[in-house]
N, C-alpha and C positions, 0 to 999 in steps of 0.2 A: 307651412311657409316654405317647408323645401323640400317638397315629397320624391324628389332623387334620391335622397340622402339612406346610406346604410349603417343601420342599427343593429347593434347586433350583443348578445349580454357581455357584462366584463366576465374574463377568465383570469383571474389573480395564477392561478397555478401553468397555465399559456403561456404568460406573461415571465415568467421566470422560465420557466423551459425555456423561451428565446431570448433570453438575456444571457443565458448560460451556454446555450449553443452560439451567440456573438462573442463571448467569451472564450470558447473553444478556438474561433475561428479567429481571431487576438492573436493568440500563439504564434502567429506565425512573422509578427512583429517581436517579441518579447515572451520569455517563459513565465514572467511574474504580471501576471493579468491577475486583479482582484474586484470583485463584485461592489459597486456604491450604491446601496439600497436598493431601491424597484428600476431602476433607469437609468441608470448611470456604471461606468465602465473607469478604473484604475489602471495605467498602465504603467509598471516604471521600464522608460528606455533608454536606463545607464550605458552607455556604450555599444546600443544599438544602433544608433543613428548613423552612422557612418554606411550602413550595408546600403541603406537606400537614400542616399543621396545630401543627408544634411538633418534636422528637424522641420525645418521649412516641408519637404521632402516629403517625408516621412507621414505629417499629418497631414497632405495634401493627397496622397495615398490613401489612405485611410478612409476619408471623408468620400472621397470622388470612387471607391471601391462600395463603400455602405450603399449610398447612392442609388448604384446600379441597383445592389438589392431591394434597394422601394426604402430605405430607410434616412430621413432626412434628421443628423445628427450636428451638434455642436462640438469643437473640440479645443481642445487648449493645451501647450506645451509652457512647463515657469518649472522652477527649482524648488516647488511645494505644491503635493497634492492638495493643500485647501487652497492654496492662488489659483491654480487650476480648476479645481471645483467652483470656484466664485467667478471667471474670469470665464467658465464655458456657460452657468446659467442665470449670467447677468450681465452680458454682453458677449460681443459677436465674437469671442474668443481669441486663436491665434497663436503667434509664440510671443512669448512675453522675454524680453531679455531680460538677464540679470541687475541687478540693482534697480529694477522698476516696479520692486511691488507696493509700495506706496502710493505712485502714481498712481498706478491702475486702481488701487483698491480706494482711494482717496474719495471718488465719488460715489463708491460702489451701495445700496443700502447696507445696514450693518447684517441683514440677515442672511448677505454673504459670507457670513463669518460660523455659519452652520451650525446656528446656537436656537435654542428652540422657542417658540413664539412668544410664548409665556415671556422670558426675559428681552424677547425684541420689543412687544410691546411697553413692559415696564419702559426700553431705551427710549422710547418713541417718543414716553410720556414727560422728559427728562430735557427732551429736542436733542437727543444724540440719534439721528434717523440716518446719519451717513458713517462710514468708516473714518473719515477723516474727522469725521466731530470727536469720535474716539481718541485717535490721536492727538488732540489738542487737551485730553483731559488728565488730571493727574492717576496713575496706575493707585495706588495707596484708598484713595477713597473708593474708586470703582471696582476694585476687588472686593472692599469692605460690602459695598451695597450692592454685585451681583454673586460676590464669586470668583474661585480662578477660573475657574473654567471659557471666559469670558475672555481674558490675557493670555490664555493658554490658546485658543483658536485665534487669537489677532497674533502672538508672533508664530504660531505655525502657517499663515498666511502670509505673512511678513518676511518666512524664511529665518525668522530667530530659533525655533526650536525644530527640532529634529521630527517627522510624521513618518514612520515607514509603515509601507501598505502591505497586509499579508492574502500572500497569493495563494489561490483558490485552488494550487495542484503542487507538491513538492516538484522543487527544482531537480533538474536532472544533474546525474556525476557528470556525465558527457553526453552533448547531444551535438548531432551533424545531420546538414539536408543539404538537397539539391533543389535548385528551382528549375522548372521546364520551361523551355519555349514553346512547348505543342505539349497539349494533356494527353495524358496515355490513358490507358483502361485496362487491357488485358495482364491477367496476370500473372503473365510470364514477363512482361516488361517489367510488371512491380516487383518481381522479385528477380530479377537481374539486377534493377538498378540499386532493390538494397542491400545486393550483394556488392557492389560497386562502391556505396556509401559506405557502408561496414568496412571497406579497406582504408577509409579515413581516421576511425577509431583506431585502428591498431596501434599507432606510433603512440597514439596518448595514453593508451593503456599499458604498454611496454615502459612509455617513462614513469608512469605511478604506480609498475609492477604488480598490478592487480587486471584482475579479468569479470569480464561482465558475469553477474547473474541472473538478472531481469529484464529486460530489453521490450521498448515499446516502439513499434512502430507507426504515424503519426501520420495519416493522408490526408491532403487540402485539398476536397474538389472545386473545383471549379466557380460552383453556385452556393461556395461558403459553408457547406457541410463540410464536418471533421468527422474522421475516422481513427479509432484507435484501438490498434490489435497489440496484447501482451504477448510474451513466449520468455517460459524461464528454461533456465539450463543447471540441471543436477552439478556440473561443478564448474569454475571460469572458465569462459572463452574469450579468444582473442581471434581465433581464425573468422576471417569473414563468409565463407563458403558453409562454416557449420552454423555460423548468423544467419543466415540467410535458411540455409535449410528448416531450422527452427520455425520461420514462416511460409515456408512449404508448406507443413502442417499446420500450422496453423490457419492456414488462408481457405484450405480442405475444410475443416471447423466449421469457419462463419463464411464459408461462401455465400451461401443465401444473405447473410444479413450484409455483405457488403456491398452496397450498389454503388459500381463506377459512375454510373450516369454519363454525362458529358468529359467526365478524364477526370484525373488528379492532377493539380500543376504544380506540387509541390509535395516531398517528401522529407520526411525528418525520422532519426533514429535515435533514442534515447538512451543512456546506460541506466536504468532506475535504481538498480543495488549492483551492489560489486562487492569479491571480494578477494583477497590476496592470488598470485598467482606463481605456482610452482612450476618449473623447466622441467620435464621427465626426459629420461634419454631412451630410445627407441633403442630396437634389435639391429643386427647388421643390413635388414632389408627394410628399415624405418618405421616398422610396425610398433607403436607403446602396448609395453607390458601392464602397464598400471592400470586396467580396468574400463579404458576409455571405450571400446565395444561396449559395455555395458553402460555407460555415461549414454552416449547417443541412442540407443533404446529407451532408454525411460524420458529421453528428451523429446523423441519422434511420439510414441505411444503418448504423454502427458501432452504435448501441444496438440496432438489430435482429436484423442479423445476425454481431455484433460485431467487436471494435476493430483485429483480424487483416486483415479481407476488404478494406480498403482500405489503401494503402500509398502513400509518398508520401520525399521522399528529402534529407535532412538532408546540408550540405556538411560536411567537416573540412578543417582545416590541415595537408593532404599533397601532394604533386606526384607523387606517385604515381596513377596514373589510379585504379584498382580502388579505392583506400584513398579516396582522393576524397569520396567520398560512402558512405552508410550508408541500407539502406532501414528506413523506421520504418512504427508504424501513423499513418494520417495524421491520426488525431485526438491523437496525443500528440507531434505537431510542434509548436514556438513559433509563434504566432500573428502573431508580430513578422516586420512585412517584414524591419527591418533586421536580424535574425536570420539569414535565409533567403537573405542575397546572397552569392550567388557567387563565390569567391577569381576574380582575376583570369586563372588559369592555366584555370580552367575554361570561361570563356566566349570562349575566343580560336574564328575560325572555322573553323582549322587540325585544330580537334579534332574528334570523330563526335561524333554522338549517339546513335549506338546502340552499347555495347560488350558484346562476350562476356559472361558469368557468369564468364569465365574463361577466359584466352591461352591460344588452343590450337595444337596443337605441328605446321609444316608445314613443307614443303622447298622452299629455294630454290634458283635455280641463276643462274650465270650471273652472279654478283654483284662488281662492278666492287671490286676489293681496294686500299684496304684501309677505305675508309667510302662504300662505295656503294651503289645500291639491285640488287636482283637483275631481270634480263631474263626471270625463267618462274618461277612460284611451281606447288606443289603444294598443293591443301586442300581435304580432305575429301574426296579421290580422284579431285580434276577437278584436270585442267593449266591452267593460263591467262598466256597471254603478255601482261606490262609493254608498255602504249601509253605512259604517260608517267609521271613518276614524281618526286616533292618531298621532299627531305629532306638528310640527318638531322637530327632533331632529339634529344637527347641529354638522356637523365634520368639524374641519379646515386642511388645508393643513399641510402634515408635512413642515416646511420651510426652514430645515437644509437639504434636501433629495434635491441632481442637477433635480431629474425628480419627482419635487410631481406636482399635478396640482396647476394651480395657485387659481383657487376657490373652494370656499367651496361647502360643498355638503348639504342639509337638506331632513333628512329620513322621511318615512312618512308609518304607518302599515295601508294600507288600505282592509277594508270586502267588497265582492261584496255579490249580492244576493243569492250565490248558498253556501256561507259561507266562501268558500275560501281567505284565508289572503295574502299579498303578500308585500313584502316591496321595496318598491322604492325610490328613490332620486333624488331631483330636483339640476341642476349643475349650479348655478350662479342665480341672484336675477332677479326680474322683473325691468328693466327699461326703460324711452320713448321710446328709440333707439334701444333695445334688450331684444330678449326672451331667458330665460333658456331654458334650454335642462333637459328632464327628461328619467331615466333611471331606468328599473326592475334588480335588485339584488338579492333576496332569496325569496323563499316559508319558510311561516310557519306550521308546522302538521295539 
């Protein structure tokens, strides 16, 4: 009958890819964009509406934007996401002014009311087949025979109860854009201009005395594609020059996967984390003492070749050597010295500094019974005979921890003759029936 016609299979997992990429592309109305099943889009625009022009405006915008994209959508602005939902796919939608949701919903069918079929039809069978038949009936018995659930989506359509929609991306601390009148591309313009944007953050993060740690920045091309490049910073920033450099590098990164296409006509800079921000005083020629060379090295190095490639090593509250410490990426270390000190078991000089990945398993002999050190160790398939030798020193199990071991360890700093030091530990006591096990842990310098 219509051999034009193009057929083509459903793609459910498509289908959400572009629902989610219209969603991206939302953002640039409202940060709280949330997903309404297979085809449908959540926007709340508290206080956005004034940027473009009114609500009227704003969904007019929207609609005549989709549009151009080939996509021919319904839309509806009311003071509840189910008004809206029932008012965009059961008629020709709109802004619905306040105190009119009766009106509109009065003719609406009741499966406006986003309740599932099974209970529509029961309503059907009843002749409650419109919202307003609802409304003329007593609540008391129609909760009895469907449920709340039933009263609970007629006054969240109604605007009696409270619906908040939860959006599909954490809200930013702080976020600022610029709209263009002409789309750029090259990326020397994109990152001038968010060096330029980034001088709008300062004032707000000076007033909430905190400085950025995460920072996303957010392109809107042209043809509705969104872009989103990260870049963290080892400690807060407020400067926008070292904002900006941060996508320097980064931009180096994913060059390949960024395609301008047609321009960006809209730029956003997000704060994603932040956290307090301390004033350091500079020398007499302005240069900070506080480590900040080293800040912007692992800022540059980590946004280029990312947050992995340097590593850097957080203490805990264990006396266990291995547990000790933890390696992280070194940009998402606390920036606080007093963070970063050392329990005092760790900095004694008794201990290495360079320990195993992991106590490895060797033979001793000769070991003075029943807390002594051993006269010839084996490791790693070389003999080497005990020149001098300090110890024990004795760690017990953590006992509150489901996997500590159950014995104790006693440490022992033994010199061979070639000078080398090496620390090991013997794992349970000597008794009739049973030998410890001894094990190499760290090199000393």
């Amino acid at each position: 009958m219509h051999p034009t016609i193009d057929v083509v299979e459903e793609d459910p997992l498509a289908d959400k890819a572009l629902l989610e990429a219209t969603a991206d592309w939302c953002d640039r109305y409202t940060p709280l964009v949330a997903i309404d099943g297979s085809d449908g889009l959540f926007l709340d625009i508290t206080g956005c509406t004034h940027l473009f022009g009114g609500e009227q405006a704003l969904l007019d915008d929207i609609l005549f934007r989709l549009l151009q994209m080939g996509f021919k959508v319904q839309g509806a602005i009311s003071a509840s996401p189910g008004l809206s939902w029932a008012a965009c796919r059961f008629r020709e939608g709109g802004v619905i002014a306040e105190g009119a949701a009766e009106e509109v919903l009065g003719s609406l069918p009741v499966a406006s009311l986003r309740i599932d079929d099974q209970t529509v039809a029961a309503l059907k069978k009843l002749g409650l087949k419109e919202v307003g038949d609802l409304l003329s009936v007593p609540r008391a018995p129609l909760a009895r025979r469907f449920g709340g659930h039933v009263l609970l989506r007629l006054d969240q359509a109604l605007e009696r109860e409270e619906e908040p929609i939860s959006p599909r991306r954490p809200v930013a601390y702080l976020s600022v854009e610029r709209r263009l009148p002409e789309a750029i591309q090259a990326e020397d313009d994109i990152l001038g201009l968010t060096a330029r944007i980034a001088a709008s953050l300062r004032p707000n993060l000076e007033a909430r005395g905190a400085g950025g740690r995460v920072f996303e920045l957010v392109l809107f091309r042209v043809d509705g594609r969104v872009f989103r490049v990260i870049a963290g910073a080892s400690r807060p920033l407020r400067d926008p020059q070292k904002i900006a450099n941060l996508f320097t590098e980064r931009l180096k990164a994913v060059h390949d996967e960024l395609d301008a296409g047609f321009g960006f006509e809209l730029l956003r800079l997000n704060v994603l984390h932040h956290d307090s921000f301390e004033e350091a005083q500079g020398d007499l020629v302005g240069v900070s003492r506080d480590g900040a060379q080293l800040a912007d090295l692992i800022d540059r190095v980590s946004a280029r070749l990312g947050k992995g490639v340097l590593r850097g090593f957080q203490f805990r509250e264990s006396h266990i050597p291995e547990r000790a410490v933890v390696a992280k990426p070194a940009i998402s270390l606390n920036s606080d010295v007093k963070d970063r000190r050392a329990p005092a078991a760790m900095t004694r000089v008794e201990r290495p500094l360079r320990l195993l990945p992991r106590p490895e398993l060797m033979e001793a002999f000769a070991a003075t019974v029943p807390d002594g050190p051993p006269s010839r160790f084996r490791w790693r398939r070389v003999l080497h005979d005990v020149a001098r030798a300090e110890g024990p020193e004795r760690i017990s199990p953590e006992w509150w921890l489901d996997d500590a071991a159950s014995e104790e360890r006693d440490y022992f700093r033994l010199e061979i003759a070639s000078g080398h030091r090496f620390w090991v530990y013997r794992k349970g006591h000597y008794q009739p029936n049973y030998q410890p096990t001894w094990y190499m842990h760290g090199m000393f310098a």
